[in-house]
Each structure stands twice: as structure tokens, then as C-alpha cells.
C-alpha positions in Angstrom: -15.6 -3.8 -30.3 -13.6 -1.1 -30.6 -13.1 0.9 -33.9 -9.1 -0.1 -34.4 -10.6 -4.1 -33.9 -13.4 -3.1 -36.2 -11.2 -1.6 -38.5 -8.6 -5.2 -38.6 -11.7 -7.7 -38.2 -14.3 -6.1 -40.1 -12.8 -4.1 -42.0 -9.5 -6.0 -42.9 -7.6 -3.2 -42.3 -4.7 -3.0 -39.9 -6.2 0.3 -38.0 -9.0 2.8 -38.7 -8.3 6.3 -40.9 -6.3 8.6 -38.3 -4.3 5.7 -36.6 -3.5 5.7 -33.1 -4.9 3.3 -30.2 -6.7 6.2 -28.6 -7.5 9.4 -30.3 -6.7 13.0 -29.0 -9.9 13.6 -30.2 -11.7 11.3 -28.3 -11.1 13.0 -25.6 -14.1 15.3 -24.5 -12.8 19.5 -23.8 -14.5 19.9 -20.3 -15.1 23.5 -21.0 -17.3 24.3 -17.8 -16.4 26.4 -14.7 -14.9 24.2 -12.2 -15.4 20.6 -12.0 -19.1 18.8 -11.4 -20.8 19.3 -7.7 -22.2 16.0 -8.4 -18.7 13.6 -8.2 -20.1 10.3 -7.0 -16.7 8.6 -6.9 -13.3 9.6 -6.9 -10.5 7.6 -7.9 -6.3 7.9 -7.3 -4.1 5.6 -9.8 -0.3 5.4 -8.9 2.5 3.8 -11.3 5.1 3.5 -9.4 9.3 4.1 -10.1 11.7 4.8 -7.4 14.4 6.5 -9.5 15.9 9.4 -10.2 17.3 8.1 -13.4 16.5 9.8 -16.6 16.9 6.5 -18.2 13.1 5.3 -16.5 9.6 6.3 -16.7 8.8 8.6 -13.9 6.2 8.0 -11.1 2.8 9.2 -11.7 -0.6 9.9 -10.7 -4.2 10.6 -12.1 -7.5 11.5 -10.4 -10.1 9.6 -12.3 -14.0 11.4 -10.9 -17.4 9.3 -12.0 -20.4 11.9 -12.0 -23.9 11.9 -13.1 -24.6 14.8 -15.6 -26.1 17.4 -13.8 -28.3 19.3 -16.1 -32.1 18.9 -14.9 -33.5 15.5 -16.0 -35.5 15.5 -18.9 -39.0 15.4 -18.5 -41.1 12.3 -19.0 -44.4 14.1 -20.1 -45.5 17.3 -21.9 -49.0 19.1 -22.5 -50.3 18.4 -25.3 -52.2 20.9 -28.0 -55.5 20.1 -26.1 -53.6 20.7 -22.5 -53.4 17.5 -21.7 -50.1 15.0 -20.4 -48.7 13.4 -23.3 -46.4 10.9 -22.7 -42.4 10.9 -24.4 -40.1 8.6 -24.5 -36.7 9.2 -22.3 -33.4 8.4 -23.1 -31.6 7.1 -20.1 -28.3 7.1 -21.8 -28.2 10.7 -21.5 -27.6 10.3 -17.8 -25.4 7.7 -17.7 -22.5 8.2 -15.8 -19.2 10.4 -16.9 -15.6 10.4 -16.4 -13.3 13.5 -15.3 -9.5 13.7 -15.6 -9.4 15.7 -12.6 -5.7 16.0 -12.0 -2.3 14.7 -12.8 1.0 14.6 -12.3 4.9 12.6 -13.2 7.8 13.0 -11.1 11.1 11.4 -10.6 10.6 11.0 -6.8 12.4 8.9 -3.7 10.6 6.5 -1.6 9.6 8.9 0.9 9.2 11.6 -1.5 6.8 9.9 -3.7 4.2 8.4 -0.7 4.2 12.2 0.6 3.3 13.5 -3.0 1.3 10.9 -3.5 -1.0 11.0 -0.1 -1.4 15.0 -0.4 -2.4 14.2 -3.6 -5.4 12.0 -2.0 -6.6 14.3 0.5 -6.4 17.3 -1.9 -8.8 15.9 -4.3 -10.7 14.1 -1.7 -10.0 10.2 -3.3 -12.2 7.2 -1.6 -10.0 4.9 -3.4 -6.1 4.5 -4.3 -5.4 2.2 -6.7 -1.3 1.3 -7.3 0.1 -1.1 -9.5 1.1 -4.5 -8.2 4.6 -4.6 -8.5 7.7 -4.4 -6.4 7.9 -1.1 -6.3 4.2 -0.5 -5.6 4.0 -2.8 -3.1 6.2 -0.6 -1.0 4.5 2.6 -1.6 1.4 0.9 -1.0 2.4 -0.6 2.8 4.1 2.7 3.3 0.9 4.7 2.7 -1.2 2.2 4.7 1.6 2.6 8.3 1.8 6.6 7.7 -2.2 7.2 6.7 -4.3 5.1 7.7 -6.4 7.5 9.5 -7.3 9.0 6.2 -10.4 8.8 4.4 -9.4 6.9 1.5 -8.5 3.3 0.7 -5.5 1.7 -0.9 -5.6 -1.3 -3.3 -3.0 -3.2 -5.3 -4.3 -3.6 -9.1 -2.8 -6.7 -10.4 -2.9 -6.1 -14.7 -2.0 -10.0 -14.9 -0.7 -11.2 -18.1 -2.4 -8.9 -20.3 0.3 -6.0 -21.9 0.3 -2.3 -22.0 -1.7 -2.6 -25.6 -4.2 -5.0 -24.6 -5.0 -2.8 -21.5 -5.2 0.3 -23.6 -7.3 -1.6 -26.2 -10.0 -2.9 -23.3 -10.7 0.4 -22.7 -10.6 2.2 -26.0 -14.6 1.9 -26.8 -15.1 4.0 -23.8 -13.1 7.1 -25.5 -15.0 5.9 -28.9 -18.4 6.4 -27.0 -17.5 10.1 -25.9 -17.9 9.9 -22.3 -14.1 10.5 -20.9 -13.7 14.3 -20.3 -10.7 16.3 -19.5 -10.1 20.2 -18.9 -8.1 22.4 -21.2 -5.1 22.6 -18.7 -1.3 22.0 -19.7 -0.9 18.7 -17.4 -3.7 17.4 -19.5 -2.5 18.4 -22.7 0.6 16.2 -21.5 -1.8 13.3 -20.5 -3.8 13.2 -24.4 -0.6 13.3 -25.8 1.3 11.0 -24.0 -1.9 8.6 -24.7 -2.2 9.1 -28.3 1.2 8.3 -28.9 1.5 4.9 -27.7 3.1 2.6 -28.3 5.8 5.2 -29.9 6.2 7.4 -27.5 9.6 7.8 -24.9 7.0 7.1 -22.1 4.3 5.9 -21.1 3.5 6.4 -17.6 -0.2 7.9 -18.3 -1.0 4.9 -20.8 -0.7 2.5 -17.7 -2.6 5.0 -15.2 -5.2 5.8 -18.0 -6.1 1.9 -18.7 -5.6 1.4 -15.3 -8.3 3.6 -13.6 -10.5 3.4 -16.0 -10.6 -0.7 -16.3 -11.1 -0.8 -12.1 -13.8 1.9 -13.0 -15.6 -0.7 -15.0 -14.8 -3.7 -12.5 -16.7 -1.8 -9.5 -19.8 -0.9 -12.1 -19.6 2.7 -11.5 -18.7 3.2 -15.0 -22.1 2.4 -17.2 -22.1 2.5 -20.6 -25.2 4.4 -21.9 -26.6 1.3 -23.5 -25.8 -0.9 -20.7 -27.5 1.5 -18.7 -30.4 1.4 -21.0 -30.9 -2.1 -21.2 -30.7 -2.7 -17.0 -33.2 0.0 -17.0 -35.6 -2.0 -19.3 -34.9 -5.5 -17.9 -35.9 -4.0 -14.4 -39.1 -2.7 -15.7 -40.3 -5.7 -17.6 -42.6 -7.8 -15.6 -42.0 -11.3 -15.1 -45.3 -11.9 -13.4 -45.6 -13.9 -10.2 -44.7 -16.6 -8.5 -48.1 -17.8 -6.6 -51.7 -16.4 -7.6 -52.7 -13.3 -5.4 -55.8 -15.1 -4.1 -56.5 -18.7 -3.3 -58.6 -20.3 -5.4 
């Protein structure tokens, strides 16, 4: 469980020292040159408001990327004093995979403003998958993308949250900020995102806390986001031996 269900359940206090769903600190500076070479998967997540009004949330989008770390594996055996292998253990969480905020953006945009914005958006940052909220309005941006693109690379889903409310979402996905493995860069739009984030439920808006629960929850659905302890323990389960079913030789 997460530390602010810790923190009621455990701890019999109504949230951990610091308050706040998700931390701004939680979120890991990606402080290197450019993003990862390594990107395994790349994920588009679209709430959806055709308005103009400054009365409603604005449509936006997030890039979500999945990468393995790529710093050279660690090794599993050095020489010993005598110059010979000696065996170490390895810790396979170390290379589980990580999330990127790669890019975002919110916009009071039209119909036909907003699937142009949003489809550049795709091909710019090179999505395989466009998730968009299940709703009336998405439903239209999502048929509209699938007539004017569908020669483009990426898919396009509708993510149904079902019942479950804008905390609940946010809380499903809080021990994966608690675990230190969501990054994002040091760029104004993302200031705007951690922000945003770690002021719900308070804030005037809260366009990103949908897209930010959002991706990462269909992250976790498809299994390319692994916790480093889940990782580790379907590493071990594969390498235990559960013997064999008939005898190599006949008797």
C-alpha cells in the first residue's frame, strides 16, 4: 500500500507528514541530455473538453515512455584475490523498467482543432498507442482520429475509468511515485504537470491528475510497467526448478 493508506490504516493517521496524494518530490529530475535511446514503449493519453469556456478544464495531453535503464548491466561475476571468477549476487530491480514524462500539453481547443493537435502530437513523439478517455466527448475525438489517420503508425483506444473517482485513480497509482521510478525533465510544461498533480484535489484543475492516473494505470494493465520487486520475484519463480514430468530414461 501506498504511504497516505499506510499512514490512515497503519498508522491511524489521516495522511502521512507532508500531505498531498502525490508528492512533488516524488517525482524523479531527469537531469540527462535528451531523453533515453532505449524507449521500449510509447504512450499518448488525451482528456478530452470541447470548449472554449474558461469555466472548464481544458483538453490535454501527456507522452508517457517505458525504458529499460541503459547503463551497462551489472556484472554477474568478478576475479577474485587468487584471479579466479567469483560469483555476486545481481539485483534485477536495478533494471526494471522506468517511466518518462516526455511531453505535455492543455489547450482550450475545437473539435477539429483538438484531433489535429492531438495527432501531430502522436507522430511527433512517435506514440504506438493513444489512449482517450471514454466519454462523450472522447468518443468523438477518438472516431475522428481513426477516419482522418488511420494510416498512421499508432493505435487509438478508449480507456473506460469505470466507477472508480479521480482520488481513487490517483491513489492506485501513488506507490509507483513512492517507489521512485516516474521521471520527468526540468522543463516549464512539467513544472506545470507536478504542480497541478500535487495539488489535487484542491486545485482549479485537474486535467493532468486524470491523464497522469490514466497512463500510468494502462501502463500497468499491459505489464510494461514492472515494479522492481515484481520483477524480482518473476525472475526467481522462472529459475526455480520444478523438476519433471516423466523420468528421462525408461526404467
Amino acid at each position: 500500500m501506498g504511504p497516505y493508506i499506510f499512514a490512515g490504516q497503519i498508522q491511524q493517521r489521516p495522511e502521512p507528514k507532508g500531505g498531498g496524494i502525490i508528492k512533488s518530490q516524488w517525482w524523479i529530475k531527469w537531469d540527462r541530455e535528451g531523453y533515453p535511446k532505449n524507449i521500449d514503449f510509447v504512450l499518448g493519453v488525451v482528456d478530452t473538453a470541447f470548449t472554449e469556456s474558461e469555466l472548464n478544464d481544458p483538453s490535454g495531453m501527456m507522452i508517457w515512455a517505458i525504458y529499460s535503464d541503459d547503463r551497462p548491466d551489472a556484472p554477474t561475476q568478478l576475479l577474485g584475490p587468487d584471479g579466479q571468477p567469483m560469483r555476486v549476487s545481481t539485483t534485477y530491480s536495478e533494471f526494471a523498467p522506468k517511466v518518462l514524462l516526455t511531453y505535455a500539453w492543455d489547450e482550450r481547443l475545437e473539435l477539429h482543432d483538438l484531433v489535429t493537435k492531438v495527432a501531430s502530437t502522436c507522430m511527433k513523439y512517435k506514440v504506438d498507442l493513444l489512449v482517450i478517455e471514454n466519454k462523450a466527448s472522447g468518443i468523438s475525438v477518438a472516431q475522428e482520429i481513426r477516419r482522418l489517420y488511420s494510416r498512421e503508425r499508432f493505435g487509438v483506444e478508449l480507456f473506460d475509468p469505470k466507477s472508480q473517482d479521480k482520488a481513487a485513480r490517483l491513489y492506485s497509482v501513488q506507490h509507483l511515485f513512492a517507489e521512485g521510478i516516474i521521471y520527468a525533465p526540468d522543463k516549464a510544461w512539467a513544472d506545470r504537470v507536478i504542480k497541478q498533480v500535487g495539488q489535487f484535489p484542491k486545485g482549479r484543475h485537474d486535467e493532468y491528475v486524470d491523464l497522469t492516473s490514466m497512463g500510468l494505470r494502462k501502463l500497468r494493465d499491459m505489464g510494461l510497467l514492472v515494479r522492481g520487486p515484481e520483477r524480482e520475484a518473476d525472475i526467481e519463480e522462472q529459475r526455480a526448478f520444478r523438476g519433471r514430468d516423466e523420468p528421462l530414461y525408461t526404467c
